[in-house]
C-alpha positions as CSV (number, residue, x, y, z in Angstrom):
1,X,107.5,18.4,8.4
2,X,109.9,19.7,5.6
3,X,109.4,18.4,2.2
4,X,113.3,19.3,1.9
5,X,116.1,20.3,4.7
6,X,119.4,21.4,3.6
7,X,121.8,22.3,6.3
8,X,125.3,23.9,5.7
9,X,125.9,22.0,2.3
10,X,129.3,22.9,1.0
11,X,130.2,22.4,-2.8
12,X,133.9,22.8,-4.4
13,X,134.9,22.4,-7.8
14,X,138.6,22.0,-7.2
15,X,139.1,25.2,-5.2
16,X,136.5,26.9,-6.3
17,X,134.0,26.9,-3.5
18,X,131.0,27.1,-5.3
19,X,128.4,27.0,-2.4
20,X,128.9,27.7,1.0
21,X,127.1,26.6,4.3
22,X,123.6,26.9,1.8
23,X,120.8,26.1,4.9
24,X,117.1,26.0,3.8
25,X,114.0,24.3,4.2
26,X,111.3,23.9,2.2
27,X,107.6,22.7,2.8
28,X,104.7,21.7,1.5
29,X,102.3,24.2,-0.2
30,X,105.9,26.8,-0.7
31,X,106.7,28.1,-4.0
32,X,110.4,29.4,-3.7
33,X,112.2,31.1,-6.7
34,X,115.8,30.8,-7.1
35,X,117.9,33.6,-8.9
36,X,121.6,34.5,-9.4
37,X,123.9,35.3,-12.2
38,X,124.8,32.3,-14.4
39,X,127.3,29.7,-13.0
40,X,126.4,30.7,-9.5
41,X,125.3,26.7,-8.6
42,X,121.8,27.1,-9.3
43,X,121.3,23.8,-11.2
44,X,124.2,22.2,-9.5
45,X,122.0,22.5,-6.4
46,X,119.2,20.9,-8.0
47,X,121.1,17.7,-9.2
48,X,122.4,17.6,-5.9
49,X,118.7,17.4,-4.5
50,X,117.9,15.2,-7.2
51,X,121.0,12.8,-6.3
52,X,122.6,13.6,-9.5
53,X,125.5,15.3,-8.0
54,X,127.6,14.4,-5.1
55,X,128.7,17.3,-2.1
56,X,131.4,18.3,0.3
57,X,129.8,18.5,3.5
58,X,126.7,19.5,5.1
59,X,123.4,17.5,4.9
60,X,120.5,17.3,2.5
61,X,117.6,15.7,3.7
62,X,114.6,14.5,1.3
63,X,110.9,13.4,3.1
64,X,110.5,9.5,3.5
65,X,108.1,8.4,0.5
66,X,108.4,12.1,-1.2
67,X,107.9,12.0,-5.2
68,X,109.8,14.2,-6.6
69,X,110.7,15.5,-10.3
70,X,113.1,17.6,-12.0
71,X,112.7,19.6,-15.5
72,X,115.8,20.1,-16.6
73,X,117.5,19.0,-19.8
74,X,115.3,17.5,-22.9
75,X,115.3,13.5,-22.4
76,X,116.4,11.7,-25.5
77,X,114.1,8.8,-27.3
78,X,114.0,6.2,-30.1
79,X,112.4,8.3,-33.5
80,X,109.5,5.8,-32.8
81,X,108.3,6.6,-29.7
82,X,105.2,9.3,-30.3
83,X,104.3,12.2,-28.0
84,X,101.3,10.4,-26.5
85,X,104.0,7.4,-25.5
86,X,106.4,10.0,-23.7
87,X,103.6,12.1,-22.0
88,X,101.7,8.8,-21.1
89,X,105.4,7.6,-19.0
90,X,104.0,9.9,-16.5
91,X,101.2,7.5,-15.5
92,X,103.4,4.0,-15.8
93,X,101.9,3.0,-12.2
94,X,98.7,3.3,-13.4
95,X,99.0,1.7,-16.2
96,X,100.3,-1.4,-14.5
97,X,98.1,-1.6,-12.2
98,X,95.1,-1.1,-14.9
99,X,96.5,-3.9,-17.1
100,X,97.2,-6.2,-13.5
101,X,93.2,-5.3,-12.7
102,X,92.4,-6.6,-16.4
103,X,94.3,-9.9,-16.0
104,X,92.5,-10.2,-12.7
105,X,89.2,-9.2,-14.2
106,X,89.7,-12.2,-17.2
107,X,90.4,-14.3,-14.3
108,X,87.6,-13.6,-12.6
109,X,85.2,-14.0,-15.6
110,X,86.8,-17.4,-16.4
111,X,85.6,-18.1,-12.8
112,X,89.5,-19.4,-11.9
113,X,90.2,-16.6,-9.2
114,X,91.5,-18.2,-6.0
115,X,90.2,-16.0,-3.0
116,X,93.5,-14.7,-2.3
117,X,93.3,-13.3,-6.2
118,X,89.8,-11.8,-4.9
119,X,91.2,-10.2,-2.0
120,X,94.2,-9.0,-4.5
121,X,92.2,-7.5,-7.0
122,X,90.4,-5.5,-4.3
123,X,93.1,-4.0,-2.7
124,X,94.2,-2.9,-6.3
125,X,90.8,-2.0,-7.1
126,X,91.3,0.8,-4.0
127,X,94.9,1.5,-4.7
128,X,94.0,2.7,-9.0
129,X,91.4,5.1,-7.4
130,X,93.3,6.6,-5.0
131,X,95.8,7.1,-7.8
132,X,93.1,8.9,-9.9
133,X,93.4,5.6,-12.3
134,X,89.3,6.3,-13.6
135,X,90.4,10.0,-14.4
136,X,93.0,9.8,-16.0
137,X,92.1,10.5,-19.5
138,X,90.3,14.0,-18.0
139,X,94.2,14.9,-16.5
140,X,95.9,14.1,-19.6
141,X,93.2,16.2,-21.7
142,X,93.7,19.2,-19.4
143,X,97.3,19.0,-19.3
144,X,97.1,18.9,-23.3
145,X,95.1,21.5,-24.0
146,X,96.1,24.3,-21.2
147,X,100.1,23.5,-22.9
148,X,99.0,23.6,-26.1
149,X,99.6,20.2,-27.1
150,X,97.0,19.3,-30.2
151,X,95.7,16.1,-30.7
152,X,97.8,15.9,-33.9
153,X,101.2,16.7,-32.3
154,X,100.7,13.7,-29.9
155,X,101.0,11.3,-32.6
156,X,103.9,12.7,-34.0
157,X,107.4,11.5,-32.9
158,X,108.7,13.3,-30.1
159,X,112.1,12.8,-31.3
160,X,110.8,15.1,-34.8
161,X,109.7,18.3,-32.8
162,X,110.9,21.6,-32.0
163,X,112.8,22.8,-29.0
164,X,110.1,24.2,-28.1
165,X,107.5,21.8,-28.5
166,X,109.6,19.3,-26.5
167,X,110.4,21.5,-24.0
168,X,106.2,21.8,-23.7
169,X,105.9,18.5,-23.7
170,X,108.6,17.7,-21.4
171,X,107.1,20.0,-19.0
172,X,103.5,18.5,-19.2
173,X,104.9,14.9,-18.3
174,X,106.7,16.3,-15.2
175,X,103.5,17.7,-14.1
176,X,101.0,14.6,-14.8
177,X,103.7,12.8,-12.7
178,X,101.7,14.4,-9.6
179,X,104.6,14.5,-7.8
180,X,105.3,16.2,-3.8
181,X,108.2,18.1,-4.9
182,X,108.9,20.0,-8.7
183,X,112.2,21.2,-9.4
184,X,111.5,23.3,-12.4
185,X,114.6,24.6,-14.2
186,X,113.5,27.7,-16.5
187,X,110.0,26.0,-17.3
188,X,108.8,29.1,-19.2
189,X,111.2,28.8,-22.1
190,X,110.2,28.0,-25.6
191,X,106.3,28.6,-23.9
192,X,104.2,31.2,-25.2
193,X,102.4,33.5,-23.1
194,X,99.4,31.0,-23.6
195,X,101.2,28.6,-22.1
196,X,102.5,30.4,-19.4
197,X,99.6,31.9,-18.1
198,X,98.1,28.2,-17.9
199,X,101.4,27.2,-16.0
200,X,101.2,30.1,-13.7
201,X,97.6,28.9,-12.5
202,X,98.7,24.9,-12.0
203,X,101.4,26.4,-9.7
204,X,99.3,28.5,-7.9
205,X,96.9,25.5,-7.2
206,X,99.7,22.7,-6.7
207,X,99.4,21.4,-3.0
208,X,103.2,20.4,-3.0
209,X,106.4,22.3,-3.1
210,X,108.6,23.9,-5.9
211,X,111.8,25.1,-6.6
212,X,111.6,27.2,-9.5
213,X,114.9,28.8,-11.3
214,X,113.6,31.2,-13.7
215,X,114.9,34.6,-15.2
216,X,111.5,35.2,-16.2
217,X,110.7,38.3,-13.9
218,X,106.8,38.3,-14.5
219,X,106.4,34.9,-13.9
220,X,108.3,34.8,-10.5
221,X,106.2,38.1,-9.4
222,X,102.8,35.7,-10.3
223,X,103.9,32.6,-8.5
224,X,106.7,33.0,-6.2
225,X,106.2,33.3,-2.1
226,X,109.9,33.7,-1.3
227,X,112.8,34.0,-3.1
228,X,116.4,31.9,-2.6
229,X,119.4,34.5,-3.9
230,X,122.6,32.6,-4.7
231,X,125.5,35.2,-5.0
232,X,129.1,34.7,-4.3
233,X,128.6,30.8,-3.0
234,X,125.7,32.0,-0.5
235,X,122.0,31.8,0.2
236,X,120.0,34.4,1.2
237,X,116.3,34.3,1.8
238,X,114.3,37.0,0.7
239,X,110.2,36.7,0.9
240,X,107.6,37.9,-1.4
241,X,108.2,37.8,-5.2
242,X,110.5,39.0,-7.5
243,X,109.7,42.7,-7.4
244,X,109.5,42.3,-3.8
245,X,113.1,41.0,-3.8
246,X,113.8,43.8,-5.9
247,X,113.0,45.8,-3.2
248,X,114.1,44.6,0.1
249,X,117.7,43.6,-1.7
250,X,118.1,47.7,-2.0
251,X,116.5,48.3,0.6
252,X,119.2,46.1,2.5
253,X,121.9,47.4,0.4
254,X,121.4,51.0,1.3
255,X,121.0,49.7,5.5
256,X,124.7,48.0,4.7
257,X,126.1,50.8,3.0
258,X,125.1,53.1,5.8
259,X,126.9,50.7,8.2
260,X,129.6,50.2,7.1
261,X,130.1,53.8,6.9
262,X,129.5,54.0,10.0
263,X,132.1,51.3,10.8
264,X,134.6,52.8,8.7
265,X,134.1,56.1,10.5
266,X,134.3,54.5,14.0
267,X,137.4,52.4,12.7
268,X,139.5,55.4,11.7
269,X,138.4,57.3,15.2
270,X,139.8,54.6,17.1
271,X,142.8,54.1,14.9
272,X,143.8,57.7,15.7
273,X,143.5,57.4,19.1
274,X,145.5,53.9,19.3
275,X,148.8,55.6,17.2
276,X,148.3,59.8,19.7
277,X,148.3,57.1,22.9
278,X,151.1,55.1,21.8
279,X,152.9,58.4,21.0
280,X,151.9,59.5,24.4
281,X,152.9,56.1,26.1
282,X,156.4,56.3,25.2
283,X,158.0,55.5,28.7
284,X,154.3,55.0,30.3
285,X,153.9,51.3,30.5
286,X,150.4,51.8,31.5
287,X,149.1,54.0,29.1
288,X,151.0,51.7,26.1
289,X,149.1,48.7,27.8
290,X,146.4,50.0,26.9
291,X,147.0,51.5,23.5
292,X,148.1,47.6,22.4
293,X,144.3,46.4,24.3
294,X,142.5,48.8,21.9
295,X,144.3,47.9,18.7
296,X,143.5,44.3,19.6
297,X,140.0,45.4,19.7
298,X,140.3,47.2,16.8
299,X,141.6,43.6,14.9
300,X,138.9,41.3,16.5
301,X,135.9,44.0,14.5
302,X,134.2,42.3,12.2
303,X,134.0,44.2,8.9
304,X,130.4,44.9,7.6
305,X,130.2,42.9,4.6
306,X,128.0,44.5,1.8
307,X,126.4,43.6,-1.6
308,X,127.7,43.8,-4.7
309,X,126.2,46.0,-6.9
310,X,126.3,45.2,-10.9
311,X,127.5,47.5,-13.3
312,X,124.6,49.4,-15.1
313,X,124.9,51.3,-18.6
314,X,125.2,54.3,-19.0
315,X,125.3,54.6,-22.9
316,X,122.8,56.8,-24.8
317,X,121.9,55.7,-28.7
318,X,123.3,58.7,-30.8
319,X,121.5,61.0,-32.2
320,X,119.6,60.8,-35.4
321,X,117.6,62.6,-37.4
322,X,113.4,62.5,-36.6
323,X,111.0,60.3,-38.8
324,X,108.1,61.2,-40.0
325,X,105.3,61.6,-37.9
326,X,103.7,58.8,-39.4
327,X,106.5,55.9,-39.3
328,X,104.4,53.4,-41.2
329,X,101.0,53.1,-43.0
330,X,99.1,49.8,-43.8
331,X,96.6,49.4,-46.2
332,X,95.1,46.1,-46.3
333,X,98.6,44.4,-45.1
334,X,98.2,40.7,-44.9
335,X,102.1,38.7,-43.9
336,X,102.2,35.2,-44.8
337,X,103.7,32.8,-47.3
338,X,101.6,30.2,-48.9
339,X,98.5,31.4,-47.0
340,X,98.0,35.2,-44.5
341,X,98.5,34.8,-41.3
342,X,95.4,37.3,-40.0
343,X,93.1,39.2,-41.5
344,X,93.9,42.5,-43.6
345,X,95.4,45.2,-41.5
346,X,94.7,48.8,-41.6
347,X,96.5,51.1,-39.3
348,X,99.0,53.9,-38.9
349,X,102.3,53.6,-36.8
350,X,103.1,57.2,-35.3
351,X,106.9,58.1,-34.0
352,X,107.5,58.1,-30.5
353,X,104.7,54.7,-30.3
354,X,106.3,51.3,-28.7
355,X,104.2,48.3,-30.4
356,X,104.6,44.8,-28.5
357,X,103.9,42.5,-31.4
358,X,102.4,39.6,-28.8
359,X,100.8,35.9,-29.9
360,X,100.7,32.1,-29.4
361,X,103.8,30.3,-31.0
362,X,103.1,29.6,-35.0
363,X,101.0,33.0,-35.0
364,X,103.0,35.1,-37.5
365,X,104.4,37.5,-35.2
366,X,107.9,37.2,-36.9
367,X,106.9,37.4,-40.6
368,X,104.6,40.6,-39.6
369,X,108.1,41.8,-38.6
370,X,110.0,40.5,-41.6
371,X,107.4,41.9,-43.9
372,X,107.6,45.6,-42.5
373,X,111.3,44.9,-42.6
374,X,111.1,44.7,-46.2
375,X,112.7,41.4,-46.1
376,X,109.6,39.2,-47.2
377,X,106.8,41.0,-49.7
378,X,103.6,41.4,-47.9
379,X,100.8,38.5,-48.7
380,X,98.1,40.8,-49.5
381,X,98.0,45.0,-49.2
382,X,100.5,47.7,-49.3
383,X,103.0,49.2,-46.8
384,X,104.1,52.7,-47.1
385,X,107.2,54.0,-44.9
386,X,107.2,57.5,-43.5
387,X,109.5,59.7,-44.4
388,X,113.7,59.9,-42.6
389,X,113.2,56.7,-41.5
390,X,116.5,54.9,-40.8
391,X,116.2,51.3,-39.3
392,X,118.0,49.0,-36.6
393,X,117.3,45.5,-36.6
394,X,118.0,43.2,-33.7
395,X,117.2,39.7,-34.8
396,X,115.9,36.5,-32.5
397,X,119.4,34.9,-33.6
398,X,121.9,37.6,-33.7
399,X,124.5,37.0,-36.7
400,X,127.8,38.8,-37.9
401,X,129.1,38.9,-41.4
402,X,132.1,37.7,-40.1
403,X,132.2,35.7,-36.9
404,X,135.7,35.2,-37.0
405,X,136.9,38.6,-36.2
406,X,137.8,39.3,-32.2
407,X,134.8,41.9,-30.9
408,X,137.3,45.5,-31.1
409,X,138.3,44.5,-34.5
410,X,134.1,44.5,-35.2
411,X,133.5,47.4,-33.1
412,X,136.0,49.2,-35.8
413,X,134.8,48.0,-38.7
414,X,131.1,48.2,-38.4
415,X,131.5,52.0,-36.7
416,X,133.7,54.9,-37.7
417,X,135.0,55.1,-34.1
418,X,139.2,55.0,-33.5
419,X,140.0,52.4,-31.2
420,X,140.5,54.3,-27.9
421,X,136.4,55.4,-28.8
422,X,135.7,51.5,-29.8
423,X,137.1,50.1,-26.3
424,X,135.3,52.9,-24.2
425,X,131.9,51.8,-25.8
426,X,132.6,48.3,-25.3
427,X,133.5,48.9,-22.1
428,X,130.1,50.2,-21.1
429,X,128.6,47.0,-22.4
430,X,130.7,44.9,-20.2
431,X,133.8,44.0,-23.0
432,X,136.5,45.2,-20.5
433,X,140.5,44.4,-20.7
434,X,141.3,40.9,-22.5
435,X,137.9,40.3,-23.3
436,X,137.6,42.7,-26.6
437,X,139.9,40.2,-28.2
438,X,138.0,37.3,-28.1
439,X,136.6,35.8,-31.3
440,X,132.8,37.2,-32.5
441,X,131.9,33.3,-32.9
442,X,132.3,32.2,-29.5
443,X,130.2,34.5,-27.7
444,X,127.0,33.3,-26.2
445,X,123.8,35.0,-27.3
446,X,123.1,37.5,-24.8
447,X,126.9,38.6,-25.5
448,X,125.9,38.9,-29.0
449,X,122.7,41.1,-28.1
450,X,124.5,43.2,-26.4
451,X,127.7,43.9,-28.8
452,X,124.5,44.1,-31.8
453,X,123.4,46.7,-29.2
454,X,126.5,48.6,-28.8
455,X,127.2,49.3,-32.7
456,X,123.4,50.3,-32.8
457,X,124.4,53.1,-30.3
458,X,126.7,54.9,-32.5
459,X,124.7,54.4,-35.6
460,X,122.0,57.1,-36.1
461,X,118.7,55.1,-36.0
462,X,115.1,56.3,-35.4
463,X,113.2,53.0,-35.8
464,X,114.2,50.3,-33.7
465,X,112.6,46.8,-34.5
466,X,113.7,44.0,-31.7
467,X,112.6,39.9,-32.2
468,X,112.4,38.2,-28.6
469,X,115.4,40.2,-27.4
470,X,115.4,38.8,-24.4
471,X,115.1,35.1,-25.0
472,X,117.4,32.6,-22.9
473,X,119.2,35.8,-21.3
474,X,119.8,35.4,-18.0
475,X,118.2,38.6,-15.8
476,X,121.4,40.7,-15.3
477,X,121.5,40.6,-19.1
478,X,118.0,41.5,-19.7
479,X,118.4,44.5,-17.6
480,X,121.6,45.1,-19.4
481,X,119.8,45.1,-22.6
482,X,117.1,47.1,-21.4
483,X,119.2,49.8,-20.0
484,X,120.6,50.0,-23.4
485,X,117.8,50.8,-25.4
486,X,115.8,52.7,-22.2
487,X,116.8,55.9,-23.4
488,X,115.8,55.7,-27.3
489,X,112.9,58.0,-27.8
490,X,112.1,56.8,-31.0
491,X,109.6,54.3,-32.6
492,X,110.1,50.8,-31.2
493,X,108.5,47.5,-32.8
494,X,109.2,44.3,-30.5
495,X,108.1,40.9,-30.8
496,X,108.7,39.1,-27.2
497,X,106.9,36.8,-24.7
498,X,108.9,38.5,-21.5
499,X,105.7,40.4,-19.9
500,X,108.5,42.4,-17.6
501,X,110.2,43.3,-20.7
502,X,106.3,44.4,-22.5
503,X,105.0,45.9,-19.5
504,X,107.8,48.5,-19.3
505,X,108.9,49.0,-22.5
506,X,105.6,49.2,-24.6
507,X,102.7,52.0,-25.3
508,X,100.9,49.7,-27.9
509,X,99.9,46.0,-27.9
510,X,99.5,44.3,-31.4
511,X,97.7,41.2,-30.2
512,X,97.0,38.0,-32.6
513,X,93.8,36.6,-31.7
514,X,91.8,34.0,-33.4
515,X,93.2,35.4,-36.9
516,X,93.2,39.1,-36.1
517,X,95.0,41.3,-35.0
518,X,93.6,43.4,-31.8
519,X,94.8,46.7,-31.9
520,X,94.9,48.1,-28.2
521,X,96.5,51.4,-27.0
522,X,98.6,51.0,-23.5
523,X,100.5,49.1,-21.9
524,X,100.7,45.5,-21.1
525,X,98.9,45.7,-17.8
526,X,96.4,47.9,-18.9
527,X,95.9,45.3,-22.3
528,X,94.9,42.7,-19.7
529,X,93.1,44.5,-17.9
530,X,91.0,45.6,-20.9
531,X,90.8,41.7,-21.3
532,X,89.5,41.0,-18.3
533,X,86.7,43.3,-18.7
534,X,86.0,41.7,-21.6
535,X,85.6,38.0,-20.4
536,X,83.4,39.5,-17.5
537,X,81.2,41.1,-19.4
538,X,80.8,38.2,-21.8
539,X,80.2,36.5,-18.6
540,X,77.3,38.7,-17.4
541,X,75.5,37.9,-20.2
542,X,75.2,34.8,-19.8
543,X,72.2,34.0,-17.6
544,X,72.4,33.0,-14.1
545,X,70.6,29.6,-12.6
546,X,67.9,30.6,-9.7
547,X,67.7,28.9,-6.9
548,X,64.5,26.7,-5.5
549,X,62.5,28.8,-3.5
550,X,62.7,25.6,-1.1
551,X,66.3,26.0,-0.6
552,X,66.5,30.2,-0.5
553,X,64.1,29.6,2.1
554,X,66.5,26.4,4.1
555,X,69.4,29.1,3.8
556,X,67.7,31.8,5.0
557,X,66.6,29.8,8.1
558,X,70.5,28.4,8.6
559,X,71.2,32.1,8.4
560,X,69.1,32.5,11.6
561,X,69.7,29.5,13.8
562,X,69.2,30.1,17.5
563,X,73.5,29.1,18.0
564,X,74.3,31.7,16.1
565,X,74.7,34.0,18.6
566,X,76.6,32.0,21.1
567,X,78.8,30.5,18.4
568,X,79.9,34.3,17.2
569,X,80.7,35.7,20.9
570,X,82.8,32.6,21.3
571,X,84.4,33.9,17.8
572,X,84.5,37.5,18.8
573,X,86.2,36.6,21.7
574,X,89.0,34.3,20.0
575,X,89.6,36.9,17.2
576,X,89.9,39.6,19.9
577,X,93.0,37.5,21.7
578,X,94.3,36.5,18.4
579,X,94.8,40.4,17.9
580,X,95.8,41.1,20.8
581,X,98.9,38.3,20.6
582,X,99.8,39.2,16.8
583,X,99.9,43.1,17.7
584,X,102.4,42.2,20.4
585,X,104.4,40.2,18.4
586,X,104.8,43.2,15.6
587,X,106.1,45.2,18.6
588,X,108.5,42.5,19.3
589,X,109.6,42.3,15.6
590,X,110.3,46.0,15.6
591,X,112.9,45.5,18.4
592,X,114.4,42.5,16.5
593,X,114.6,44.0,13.6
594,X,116.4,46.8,15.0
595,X,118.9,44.3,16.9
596,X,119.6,42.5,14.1
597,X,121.9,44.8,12.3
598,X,123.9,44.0,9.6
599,X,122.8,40.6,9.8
600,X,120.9,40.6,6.3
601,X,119.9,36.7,6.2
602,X,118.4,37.2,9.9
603,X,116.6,40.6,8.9
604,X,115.0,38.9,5.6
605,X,113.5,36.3,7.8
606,X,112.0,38.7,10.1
607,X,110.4,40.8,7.5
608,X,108.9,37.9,6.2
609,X,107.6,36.7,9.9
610,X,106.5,40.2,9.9
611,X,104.6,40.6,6.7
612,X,103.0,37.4,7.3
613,X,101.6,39.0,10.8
614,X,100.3,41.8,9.3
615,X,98.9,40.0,6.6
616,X,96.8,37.9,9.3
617,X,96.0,40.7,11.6
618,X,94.5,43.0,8.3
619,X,92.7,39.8,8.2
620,X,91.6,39.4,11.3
621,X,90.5,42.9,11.7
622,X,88.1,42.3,8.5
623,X,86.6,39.3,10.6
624,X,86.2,41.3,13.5
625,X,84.3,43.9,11.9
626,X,82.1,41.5,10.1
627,X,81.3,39.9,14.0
628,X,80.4,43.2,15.0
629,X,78.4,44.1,12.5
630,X,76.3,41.0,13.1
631,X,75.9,41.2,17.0
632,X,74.2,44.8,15.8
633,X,71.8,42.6,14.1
């Protein structure tokens, strides 16, 4: 049974129809990511879920007895309450039924239980099991450590931390609610890549379902199994991951596009021949019978509908001068204030290289940055700038002098360009018509970003340093920003916790660990990778138990039972005629597929039924050659 059903839920502001006819279902064991540009109804959809928020029409259906939470906005406490009192909320059951066990238990040892208090205290006794009441010390521990939550943080008032550390913190009580349903509005925010990793491998084990909205690419590719698109007040269901989505979304755009072409062809055909007939059925009721029967036809087509595409850049950073083949030098370089951050530094930047600057919260990450900036002194050591170096800086927080100027009246101060020159640029970036003339100080901080990025395009710059650039941006911005600066050839330093961004962008990783800084050449994927080798060879050396000969000897026996044999024809045979039914029903896919046109929602549906089969049948065809190699035996 679904943990949720919505069918043909309707949702108007006013009249603005915000979401239309939205139809899903979602079970048990599903992790389902939900993207679309900002305002689209993603949250709207999950405080109507959560009962926060009314609707028009349609129906929304929850499971009977379902548990289900929602991380959305940072709850608000009294400045006494401590971290420890906020996470431990998550267990308030428990906790009543431990204290109602004590009182029973003092009862008890009194000797003034009545039976029925007996009979109580053991049904209770079951109930706090069940609920994991004996571990849940060892849940709370795990939570705090794989979210970074010290010991010494939990007695702090939650009211006195960052947004960061609430929003981790916020997050871990959601999850130690052990709910059947999570709702998780951008959970990786404010996390580090620590964190996220740790959150990423919960998910994957959690037995219930979850709604994720996240514009955190790399995380949706690691956890999502389907993808819910909200565009334009509709749903459409898309399965895999993000970069599957990615995929299929052009994939489907180019199949619509072709289509309608088609249409529009076949439209203007039979439009010709409608107005030549009528012209020929002057005084020829028959033939103008007709003529009128076609245009009807032509009237009741339906027009192909197809996808909106976004508008990219196309903007180029203007030319400047090279750099030095050495950008940087360090000799000994230690950032830090009162105390260094890592250990002394050694090492030579070369043009052309893309550093990701990568770390837990708290590392030093941005006062490295600050300190090759020039705008803090180093700690310890010496930094010596190559030669022709001229720098941009795009900060975490993007700032302006003077916030209260409209953004063409920026554009012309901060650039040399004439206004015609100033619009055109903004234009690329998505300032377009009435827009230029709003005020600097109202923009959000994407908007910011990407007029920051747009003066940096006309200035001439050869070393590009970038501090979480793509924090809080929503993904059309990301790719926005990212198109921007795709093109600059030059040397790049970035600080950022967005592994999509990393992964393509740099050709270096900078990596604090335990008070150093690793130093490794490549990019993102190929850093983990390099990490992974690492743990496993750490691994091999540690050495491994040996089995009792007893049992090697009981195992080899069970290998060789007598059944065997029986029991793996009867398999053979069942695998055989599983194959047999799953190759038929790809056949039968093919045809549907086909059929199914311009129909997108239908054709994302069956190339999820179809992946699935082929997933199972690559499967089953493993099993089958692992049965025949053991009837050879």
């Amino acid at each position: 049974m679904a943990e949720i059903t919505v069918n043909q839920l309707n949702k108007y502001y006013s009249d603005f129809h915000l979401l239309e006819d939205i139809s899903f279902e979602l079970y048990s064991g599903q992790r389902v990511g939900i993207v679309g540009p900002n305002g689209c109804g993603k949250t709207t959809l999950f405080n109507i879920l959560m009962g926060k928020e009314g609707y028009d029409t349609g129906e929304v259906n929850i499971r009977d007895g379902a548990r289900i939470a929602l991380l959305d906005q940072l709850p608000e406490y009294s400045p006494e309450v401590t971290v420890r009192q906020v996470l431990m909320q998550a267990f308030e059951d428990i906790l009543n039924m431990g204290e109602k066990l004590q009182q029973l238990e003092g009862r008890m040892a009194e000797g003034t239980a009545t039976p029925q208090e007996l009979d109580q205290y053991a049904r209770l006794q079951t109930a706090f099991e069940t609920a994991g009441g004996y571990e849940l010390e060892v849940k709370y521990n795990r939570m705090t450590n794989g979210l970074d939550i010290p010991p010494e943080m939990q007695e702090r008032s939650f009211m006195s931390l960052s947004g960061g550390e609430k929003t981790r913190v916020n997050l871990a009580r959601v999850i130690l609610m052990e709910t059947d349903i999570l709702l998780l509005d951008e959970p990786t925010n404010h996390l580090d890549l620590h964190s996220i990793e740790w959150l990423e491998e919960y998910l994957n084990s959690f037995k219930g379902a979850v709604l994720i909205i996240s514009h955190d690419r790399y995380f949706l590719d690691r956890v999502a199994q389907k993808i819910f698109e909200i565009q334009e007040g509709k749903l459409t269901v898309y399965p895999g991951n993000y970069s599957y989505y990615v995929d299929k979304k052009q994939e489907l755009m180019e199949q619509l596009e072709a289509a309608k072409r088609r249409q529009d062809k076949e439209i203007a055909r039979l439009s010709f021949t409608v107005e030549r007939m009528k012209g020929w059925g002057m005084g020829n009721a028959k033939l103008m019978k007709r003529a009128f029967a076609m245009e009807r036809r032509l009237q009741r087509i339906e027009r192909v509908k197809t996808i909106r595409q976004e508008h990219k850049m196309k903007n180029r950073f203007k030319e400047a001068g090279r750099s030095g083949d050495e950008v940087y030098q360090l000799s000994g370089l230690q950032a830090g204030y009162d105390h260094p951050f890592h250990q002394p530094l050694d090492k030579i930047i070369l043009r052309g290289e893309r550093v990701a600057v990568i770390g837990d919260n708290g590392c030093g990450k941005t006062t490295l940055v600050s300190t090759l900036l020039g705008k803090l002194p180093p700690f310890a050591g010496r930094i010596y700038e190559g030669a022709g170096l001229r720098v941009g800086y795009l900060p975490q927080v993007v700032e302006f002098a003077h916030p209260e100027r409209n953004i063409l009246d920026t554009m012309l101060y901060e650039t040399n360009l004439d206004v015609q020159d100033s619009r055109d640029r903004l234009a690329t970036y998505g300032f377009q018509g009435e827009t230029v003339f709003r005020e600097v100080s109202v923009l959000s901080g994407g908007e910011k970003a990407r007029l920051k990025l747009c003066i940096f395009m006309n200035s001439e710059i050869n070393t590009l340093f970038l501090d979480e650039p793509t924090n809080h941006l929503d993904i059309l911005t990301k790719e926005w920003i990212e198109d921007a600066i795709d093109d600059f050839s030059e040397t790049m330093i970035f600080v950022s916790h967005d592994r999509y961004f990393i992964n393509r962008f740099a050709t270096r990783i900078w990596a604090f660990e335990n008070g150093e800084i690793q130093d490794y050449i490549g990019t993102y994927e190929e850093y983990q990778q390099a990490k992974k080798r690492q743990q496993a060879q750490m691994q091999s050396m540690i050495p491994e138990k040996t089995e009792k000969p007893e049992k090697a000897e009981k195992k080899e026996k069970s290998r060789s039972g007598g059944k065997e044999t029986r029991e793996s024809r009867k398999m053979r045979r069942e695998v055989e005629k599983r194959i047999g039914a799953l190759e038929k029903r790809l056949e039968e896919l093919e045809g549907e597929m086909e059929e199914c046109g311009s129909d997108h929602v239908r054709l994302a549906v069956l190339y999820e039924e179809k992946e699935e089969a082929e997933n199972e049948l690559l499967e089953l065809y493993e099993k089958q050659e692992e049965l025949a190699l053991l009837a050879e035996e």
